[in-house]
N, C-alpha and C positions, 0 to 999 in steps of 0.2 A: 256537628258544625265545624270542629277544626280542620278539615280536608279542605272545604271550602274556603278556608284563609289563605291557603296559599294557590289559588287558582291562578293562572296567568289572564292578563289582561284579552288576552284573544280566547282560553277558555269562560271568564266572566261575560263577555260580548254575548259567543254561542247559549249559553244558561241566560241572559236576559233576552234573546231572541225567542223564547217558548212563553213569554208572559207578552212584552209587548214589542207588536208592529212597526217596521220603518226605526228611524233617529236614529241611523248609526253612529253618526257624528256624534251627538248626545251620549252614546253608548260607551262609543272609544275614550271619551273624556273623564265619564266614572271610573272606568274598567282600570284607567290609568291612574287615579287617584285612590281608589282602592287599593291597587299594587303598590303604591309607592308607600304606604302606611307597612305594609309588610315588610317592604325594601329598608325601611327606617329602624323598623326592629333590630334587622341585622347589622347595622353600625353601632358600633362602641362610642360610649361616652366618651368625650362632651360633644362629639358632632352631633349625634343623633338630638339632644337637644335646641340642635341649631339646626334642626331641618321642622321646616311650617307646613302644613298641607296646603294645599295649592286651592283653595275656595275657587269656585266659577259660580257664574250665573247662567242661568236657561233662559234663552229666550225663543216667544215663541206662543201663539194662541190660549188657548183655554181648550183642556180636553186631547190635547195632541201627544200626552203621554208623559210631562215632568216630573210631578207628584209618583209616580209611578213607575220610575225608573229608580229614582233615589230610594222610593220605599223600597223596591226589591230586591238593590243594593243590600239596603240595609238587612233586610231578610237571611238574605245570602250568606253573611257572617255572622247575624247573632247578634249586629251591632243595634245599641240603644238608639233609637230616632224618635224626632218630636218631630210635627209638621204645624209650623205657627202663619200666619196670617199678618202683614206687616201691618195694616191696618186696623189690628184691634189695638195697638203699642200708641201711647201718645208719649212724650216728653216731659220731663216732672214740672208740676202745676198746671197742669191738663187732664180732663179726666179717660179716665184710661190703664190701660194694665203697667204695670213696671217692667220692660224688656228683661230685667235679671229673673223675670217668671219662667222666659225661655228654658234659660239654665235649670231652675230648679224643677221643670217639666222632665226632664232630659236626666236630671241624678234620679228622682223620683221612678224614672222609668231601664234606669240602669241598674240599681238597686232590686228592683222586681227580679230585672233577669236573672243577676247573681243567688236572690234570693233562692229561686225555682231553681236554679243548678243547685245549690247546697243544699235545696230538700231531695232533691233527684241523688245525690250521694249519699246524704246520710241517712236514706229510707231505711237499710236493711239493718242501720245498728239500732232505729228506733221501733221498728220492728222487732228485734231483737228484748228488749228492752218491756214492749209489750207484750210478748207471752212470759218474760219472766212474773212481770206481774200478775199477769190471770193467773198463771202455776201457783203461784203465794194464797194467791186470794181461793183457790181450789182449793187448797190446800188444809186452807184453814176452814175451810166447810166442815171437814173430817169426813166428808168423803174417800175412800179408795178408789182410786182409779190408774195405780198402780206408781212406777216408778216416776223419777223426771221425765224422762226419754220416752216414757210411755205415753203421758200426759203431752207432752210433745207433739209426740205423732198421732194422737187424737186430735189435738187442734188443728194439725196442719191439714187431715182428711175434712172437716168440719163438723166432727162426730157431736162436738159440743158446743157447737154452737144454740143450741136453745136452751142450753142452761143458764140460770140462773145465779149470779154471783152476787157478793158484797163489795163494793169499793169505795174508796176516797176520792173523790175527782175535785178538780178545784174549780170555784167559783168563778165564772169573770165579772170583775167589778166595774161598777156602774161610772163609766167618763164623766170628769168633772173638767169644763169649759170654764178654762181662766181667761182666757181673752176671745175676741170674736173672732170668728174663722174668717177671713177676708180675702177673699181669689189674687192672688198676684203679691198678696202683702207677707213675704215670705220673712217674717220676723216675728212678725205676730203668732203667724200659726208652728216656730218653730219654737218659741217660747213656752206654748198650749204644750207640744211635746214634751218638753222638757220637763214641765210641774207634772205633767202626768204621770212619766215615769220616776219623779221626786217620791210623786203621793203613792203609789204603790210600792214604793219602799219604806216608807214610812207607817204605811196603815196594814202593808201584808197582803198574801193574798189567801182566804178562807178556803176552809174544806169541807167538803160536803160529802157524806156517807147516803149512798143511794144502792139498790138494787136491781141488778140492768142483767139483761142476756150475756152470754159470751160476744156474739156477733155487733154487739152493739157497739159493749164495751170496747172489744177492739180499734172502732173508731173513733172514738174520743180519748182512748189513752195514746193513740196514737199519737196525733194532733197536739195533745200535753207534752208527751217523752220526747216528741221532734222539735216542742219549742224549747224547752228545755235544753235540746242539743245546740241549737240554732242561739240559746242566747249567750251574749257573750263570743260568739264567733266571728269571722274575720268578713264573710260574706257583703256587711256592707262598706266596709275599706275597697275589697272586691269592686263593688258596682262602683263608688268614686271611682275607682281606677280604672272600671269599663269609660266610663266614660267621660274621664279627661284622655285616655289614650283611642277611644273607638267611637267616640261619639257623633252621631252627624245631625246638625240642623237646617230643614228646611224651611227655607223662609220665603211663602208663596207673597203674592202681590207685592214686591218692592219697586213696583215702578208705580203704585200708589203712591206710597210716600217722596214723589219726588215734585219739590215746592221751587219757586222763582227765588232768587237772588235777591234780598230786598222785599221780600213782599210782609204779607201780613196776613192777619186771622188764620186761618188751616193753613196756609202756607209755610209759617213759622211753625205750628206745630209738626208738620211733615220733612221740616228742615230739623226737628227738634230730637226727631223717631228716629234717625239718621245718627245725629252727633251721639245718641245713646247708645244704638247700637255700634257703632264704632268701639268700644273699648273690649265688648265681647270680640268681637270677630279680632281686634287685636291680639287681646290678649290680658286677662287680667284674671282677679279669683272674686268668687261669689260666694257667698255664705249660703246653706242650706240646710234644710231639718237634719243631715247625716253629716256637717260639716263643710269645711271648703272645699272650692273645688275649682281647678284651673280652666283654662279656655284654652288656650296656648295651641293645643295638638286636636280640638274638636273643629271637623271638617263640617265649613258651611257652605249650603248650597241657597244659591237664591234665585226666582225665578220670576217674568213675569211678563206681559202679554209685550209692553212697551210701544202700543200704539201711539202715535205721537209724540214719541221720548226715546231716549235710548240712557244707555246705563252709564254715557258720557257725561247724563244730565244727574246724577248724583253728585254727591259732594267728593272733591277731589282725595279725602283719607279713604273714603269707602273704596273709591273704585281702585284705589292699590291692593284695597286687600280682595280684591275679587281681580285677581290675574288672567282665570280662564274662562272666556264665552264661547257659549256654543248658541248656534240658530234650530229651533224646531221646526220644520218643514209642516205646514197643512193640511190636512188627510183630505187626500183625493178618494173616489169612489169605487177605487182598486185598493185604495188603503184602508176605508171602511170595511167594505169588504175581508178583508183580509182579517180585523180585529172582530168582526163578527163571527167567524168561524175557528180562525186557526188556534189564537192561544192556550195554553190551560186553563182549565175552567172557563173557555169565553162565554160572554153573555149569552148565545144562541144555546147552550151546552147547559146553563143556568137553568135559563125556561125550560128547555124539554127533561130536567131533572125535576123543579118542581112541579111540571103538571103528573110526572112520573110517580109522585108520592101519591097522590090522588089515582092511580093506577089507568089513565092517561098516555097513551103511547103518540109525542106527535113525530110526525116525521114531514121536515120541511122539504122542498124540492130545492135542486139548485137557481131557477128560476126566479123560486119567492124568496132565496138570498139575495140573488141579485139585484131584486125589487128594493128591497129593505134598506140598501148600500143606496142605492141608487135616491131613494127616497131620502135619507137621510142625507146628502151631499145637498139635493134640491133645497131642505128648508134651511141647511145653516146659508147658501147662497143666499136665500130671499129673506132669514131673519138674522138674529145674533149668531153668529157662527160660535158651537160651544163643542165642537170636534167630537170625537167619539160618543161624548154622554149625550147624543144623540138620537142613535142604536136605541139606548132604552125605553126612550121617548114612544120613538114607533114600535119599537118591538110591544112595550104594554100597548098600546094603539090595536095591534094586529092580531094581538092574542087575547085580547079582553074577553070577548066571548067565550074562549076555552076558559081561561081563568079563572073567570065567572061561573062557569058553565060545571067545571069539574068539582063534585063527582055525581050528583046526582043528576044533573044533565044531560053529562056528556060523560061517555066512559068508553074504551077498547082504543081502538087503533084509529087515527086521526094524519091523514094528508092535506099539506100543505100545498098546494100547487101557484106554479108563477099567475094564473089567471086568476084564482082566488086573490094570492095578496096584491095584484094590480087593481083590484077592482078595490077593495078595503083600503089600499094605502091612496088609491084615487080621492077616494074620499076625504080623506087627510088632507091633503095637499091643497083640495078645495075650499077647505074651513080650516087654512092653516092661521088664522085669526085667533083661532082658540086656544083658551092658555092651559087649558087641564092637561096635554099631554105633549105641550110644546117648552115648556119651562125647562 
């Protein structure tokens, strides 16, 4: 993943053009924000702390690819992302999540990552580690099986792996709940952490002598000697620091929360979700199970349909801090098309892999692509237009009977022809009333 850090803005573009279709605009906006995080690295203190990431907002349908640009972003380098919904957030004394959930979403998932790179390095000395133990535990069998090196090189062949050894492994003890776990309520359950790891110093952790194969053994002393390595290491300082320096938050529906001037009942709490998240996208620190942690340098992206609103209609702190807008354009039925076939893993690629498992060979025409595109452009015209996740709609529509069918049904080799799915998606479009595969 460090190659990828340093891609240039116009390599970033080309790599987000194989996942998704069209928004270059959109494209060139990250690619540029992503660069300048790297740009920032290279300046010397104290400027570099006087340089902010340039937040934008996406505007732009549902379905037309925002979500999904910032995730792949995020993909791209490794970096921690949360993707929150501004409408589950109320403002305190409203019921509702506490926007600093965001954050601790985000360390929580920055933390992981560090974590899984310092198991990815310290594999080979915990490894290490666990054959000295089997060797010991052989050992004292009074068995012969020859030297260390010898012993060695039998386990590495798995000559001994059905043997049979003695060992000490340690218990894990039974979690004890000092306060209630409460979704959002990021003090309560950081407190729960806290006494737990009090009471496991306090009370020890047991040993238990048990009788286990070599093969076995090896994975759970693994799992032991790697926490072992793992505790007390720097790994989650690490994820803080992933993610006050590389962290990005996206924050879908924010033109939900945008309330009248003066008004009242949800209005006021949508003006409320606003003034809360203002001090995040500022800039401030937030407490978390792994400690504090800043906002300052995490990159927010926000996004959201803004029918009837634009992002003029937020409150005048917000909209400074969101400098850059970009417009999502509406997929036309050369652009459906297009997301139906072209990208990696696109959804057309999806189905003909799972009926594949079922040993299912379908093979679509060009035809009954064009049908599918085409179909799918007709219902978001005549209903909710919900852009790409469309495709799926009709694609299970069209393939149900395979679906269904495979494998005792239907099996071998299966063409899709454009007159077949005219006739099938005809159907569709006639009882496009129905909400089972219109949703």
């Amino acid at each position: 993943m460090q190659a990828t850090k340093v891609m240039t803005p116009a390599e970033t573009v080309k790599w987000l053009d194989r996942h998704v279709v069209g928004q270059d605009q959109a494209k060139r906006a990250v690619s540029i924000a992503l660069r300048n995080r790297y740009r920032r690295r290279l300046i010397e203190e104290p400027m570099q702390s006087e340089i902010y990431p340039s937040n934008l907002i996406m505007m732009g349908p549902t379905g037309v690819g925002k979500t999904e640009i910032a995730r792949r972003m995020a993909n791209l380098v490794g970096a921690p992302f949360v993707k929150v919904e501004a409408t589950k957030y109320t403002e305190t004394g409203y019921v509702g999540r506490d926007v600093e959930g965001i954050i601790r979403d985000l360390v929580r998932s920055a933390v992981n990552l560090a974590t899984k790179k310092a198991r990815q390095e310290k594999r080979e000395e915990a490894e290490a580690r666990v054959n000295k133990r089997i060797i010991a535990s052989i050992s004292l069998n009074g068995v012969n099986y020859g030297s260390e090196e010898e012993l060695q090189e039998l386990l590495d062949i798995g000559r001994l792996d059905s043997l049979e050894i003695e060992l000490s492994l340690t218990e894990k003890a039974i979690g004890v709940e000092i306060f209630p776990m409460i979704p959002g309520q990021g003090f309560d359950n950081q407190m729960n952490d806290q006494m737990k790891k009090m009471l496991d110093k306090v009370i020890g952790k047991r040993k238990k002598k048990i009788r286990i194969t070599v093969s076995d053994a090896r994975k759970k002393l693994f799992e032991e000697e790697l926490g072992r390595i793992l505790e007390g290491g720097d790994h989650v300082q690490e994820g803080l620091k992933l993610a006050q320096e590389e962290g990005i938050v996206f924050i879908d529906e924010i033109d939900k929360i945008i309330g009248s001037e003066g008004g009242s009942g949800p209005d006021v709490s949508r003006m409320g979700v606003q003034r809360d998240l203002l001090p995040l996208v500022e800039g401030s620190t937030v407490s978390t199970r792994y400690g504090p942690v800043k906002t300052d340098h995490m990159l927010f992206i926000a996004a959201g349909a803004f029918h009837g609103s634009s992002p003029a209609d937020l409150i005048p702190e917000l909209q400074g801090r969101f400098p850059l807008r970009v417009s999502l354009d509406p997929l036309s039925e050369l652009d459906l098309l297009r997301i139906l076939t072209e990208p990696e893993s696109c959804i057309l690629s999806q189905y003909i892999q799972l009926l594949a498992a079922d040993n299912v060979e379908l093979i679509v025409e060009d035809q009954a692509k064009k049908k599918i595109a085409a179909t799918a452009r007709y219902l978001n015209d005549e209903k909710e237009d919900i852009g790409a996740r469309r495709l799926r709609s009709v694609l299970s529509y069209l393939l149900d009977e395979y679906l269904f069918g495979a494998p005792d049904l239907i099996s071998g080799r299966i063409r899709l022809t454009g007159r077949k799915a005219k006739d099938r998606l005809g159907m569709l479009v006639e009882r496009r009333d129905e909400e089972g595969y219109i949703l």
